[in-house]
C-alpha positions as CSV (number, residue, x, y, z in Angstrom):
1,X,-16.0,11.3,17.5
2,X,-14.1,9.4,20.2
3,X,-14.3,10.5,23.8
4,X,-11.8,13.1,24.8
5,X,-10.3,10.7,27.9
6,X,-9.6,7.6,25.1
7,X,-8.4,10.6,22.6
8,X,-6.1,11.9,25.0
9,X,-4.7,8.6,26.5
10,X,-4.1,7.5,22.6
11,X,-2.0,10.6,22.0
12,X,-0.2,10.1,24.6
13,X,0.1,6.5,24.2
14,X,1.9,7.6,20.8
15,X,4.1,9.7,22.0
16,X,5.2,7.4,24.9
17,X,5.7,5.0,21.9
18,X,7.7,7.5,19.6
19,X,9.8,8.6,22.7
20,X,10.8,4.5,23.0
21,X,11.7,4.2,19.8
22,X,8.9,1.7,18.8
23,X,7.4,3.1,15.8
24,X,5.8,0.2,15.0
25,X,3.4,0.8,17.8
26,X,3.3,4.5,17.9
27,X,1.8,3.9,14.5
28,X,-0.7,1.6,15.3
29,X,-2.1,3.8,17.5
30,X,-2.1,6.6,15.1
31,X,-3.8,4.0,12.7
32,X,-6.0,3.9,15.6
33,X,-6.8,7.5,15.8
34,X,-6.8,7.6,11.9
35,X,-9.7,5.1,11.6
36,X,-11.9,5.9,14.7
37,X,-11.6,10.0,15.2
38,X,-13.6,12.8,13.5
39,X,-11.7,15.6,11.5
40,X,-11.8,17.8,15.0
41,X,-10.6,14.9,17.2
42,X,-7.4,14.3,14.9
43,X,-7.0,18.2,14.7
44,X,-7.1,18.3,18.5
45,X,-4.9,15.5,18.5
46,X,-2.7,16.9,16.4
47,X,-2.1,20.4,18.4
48,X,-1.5,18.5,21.0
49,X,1.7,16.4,19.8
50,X,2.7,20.1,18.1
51,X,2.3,21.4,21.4
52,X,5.0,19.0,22.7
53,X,7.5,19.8,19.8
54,X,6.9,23.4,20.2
55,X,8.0,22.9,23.7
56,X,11.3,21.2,23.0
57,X,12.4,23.7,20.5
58,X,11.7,26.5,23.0
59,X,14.7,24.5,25.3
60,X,16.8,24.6,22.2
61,X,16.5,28.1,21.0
62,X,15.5,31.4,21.9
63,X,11.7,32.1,21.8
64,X,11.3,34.6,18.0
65,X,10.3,38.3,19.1
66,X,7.4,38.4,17.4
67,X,7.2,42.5,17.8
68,X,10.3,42.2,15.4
69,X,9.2,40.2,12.8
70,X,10.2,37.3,13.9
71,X,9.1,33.8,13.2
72,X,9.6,30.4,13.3
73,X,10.5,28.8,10.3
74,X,11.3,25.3,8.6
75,X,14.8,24.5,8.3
76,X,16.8,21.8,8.0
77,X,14.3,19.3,6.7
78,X,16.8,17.0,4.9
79,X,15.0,15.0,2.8
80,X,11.5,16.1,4.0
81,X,10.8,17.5,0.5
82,X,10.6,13.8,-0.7
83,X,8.5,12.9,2.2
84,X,5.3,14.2,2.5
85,X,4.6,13.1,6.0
86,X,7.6,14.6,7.6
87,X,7.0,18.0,5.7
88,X,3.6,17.8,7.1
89,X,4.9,17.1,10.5
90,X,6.9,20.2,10.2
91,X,4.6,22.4,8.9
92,X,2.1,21.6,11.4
93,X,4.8,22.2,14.2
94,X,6.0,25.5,12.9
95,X,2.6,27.1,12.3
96,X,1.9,25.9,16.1
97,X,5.1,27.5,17.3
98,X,4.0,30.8,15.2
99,X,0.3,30.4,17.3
100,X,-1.3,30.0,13.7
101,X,-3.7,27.7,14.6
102,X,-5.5,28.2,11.5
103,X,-3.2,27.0,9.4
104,X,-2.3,24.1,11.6
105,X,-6.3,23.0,11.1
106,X,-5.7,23.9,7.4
107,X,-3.2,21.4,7.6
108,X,-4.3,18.9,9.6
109,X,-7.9,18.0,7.2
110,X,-5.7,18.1,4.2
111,X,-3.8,15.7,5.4
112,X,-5.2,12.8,3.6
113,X,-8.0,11.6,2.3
114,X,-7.9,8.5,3.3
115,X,-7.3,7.1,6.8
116,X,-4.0,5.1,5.8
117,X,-2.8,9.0,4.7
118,X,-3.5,10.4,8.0
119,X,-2.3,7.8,10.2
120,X,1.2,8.5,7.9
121,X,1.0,11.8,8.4
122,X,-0.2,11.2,12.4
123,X,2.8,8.5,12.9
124,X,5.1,11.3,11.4
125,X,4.0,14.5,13.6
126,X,4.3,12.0,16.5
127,X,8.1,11.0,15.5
128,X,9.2,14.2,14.7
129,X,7.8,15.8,18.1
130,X,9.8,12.6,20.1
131,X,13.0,13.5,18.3
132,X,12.3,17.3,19.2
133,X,11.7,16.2,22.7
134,X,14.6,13.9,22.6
135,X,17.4,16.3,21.5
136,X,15.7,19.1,24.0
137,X,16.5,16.1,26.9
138,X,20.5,16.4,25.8
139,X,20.3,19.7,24.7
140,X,22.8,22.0,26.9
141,X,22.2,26.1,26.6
142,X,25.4,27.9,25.1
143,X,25.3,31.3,23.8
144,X,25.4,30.0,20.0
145,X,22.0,28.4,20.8
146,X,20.6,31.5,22.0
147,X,21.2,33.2,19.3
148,X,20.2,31.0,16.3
149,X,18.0,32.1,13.9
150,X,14.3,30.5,13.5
């Protein structure tokens, strides 16, 4: 179990990376977290890089009305179905976004098995939630955007 100061700083170290563009080291530190942290430290970890994405898409589109049914859901994965990592990074965000948190610990400790797999699937979550964050920083509100589906 790493100390929840060094866990925190580490996150945010990756995301600081991500947000760069220097994946190289935004993976080392996930490799970092990977190796060293428990199965609750790279779950609270986890939530809180999802918590970032979650954020950006709320500046992109309109918050789902849950009383309505509504939901957050993947779309527009490209060519996530032929990468693990990325689909986890999704999944993970959109059952955050939904307030599943279950699942998202679901997720998170089937991640790998091996600390090589989580780091992968770490370095991804960390990516994906910079490129959220990224197109949230140039994203401008029109009524299209408002309206889209989720």
């Amino acid at each position: 179990m790493l100390s929840p100061g060094l866990l925190t700083r580490w996150t945010r170290e990756a995301l600081d990376a991500a947000r760069t563009g220097d994946e190289d080291l935004a993976g080392e530190i996930g490799s970092r977290i990977a190796d060293q942290a428990d199965a609750l430290d790279l779950v609270a970890a986890c939530r809180v890089v999802a918590d970032t994405a979650v954020r950006a898409l709320r500046v992109m589109y309109r918050q789902p009305d849950a009383g309505r049914g509504e939901a957050w859901v993947l779309d527009q994965l490209g060519d996530a179905e032929q990468d693990p990592a990325r689909l986890f990074a999704a999944r993970v965000v959109t059952a955050y976004a939904n307030c599943d948190f279950d699942s998202v610990t679901a997720l998170v400790a089937a991640a790998g098995a091996s600390p090589a797999e989580r780091a992968e699937s770490f370095r991804s979550l960390v990516t994906y939630a910079a490129g959220l964050n990224a197109r949230a920083a140039r994203h401008h509100p029109t009524k299209e955007s408002e309206n889209d589906e989720h």
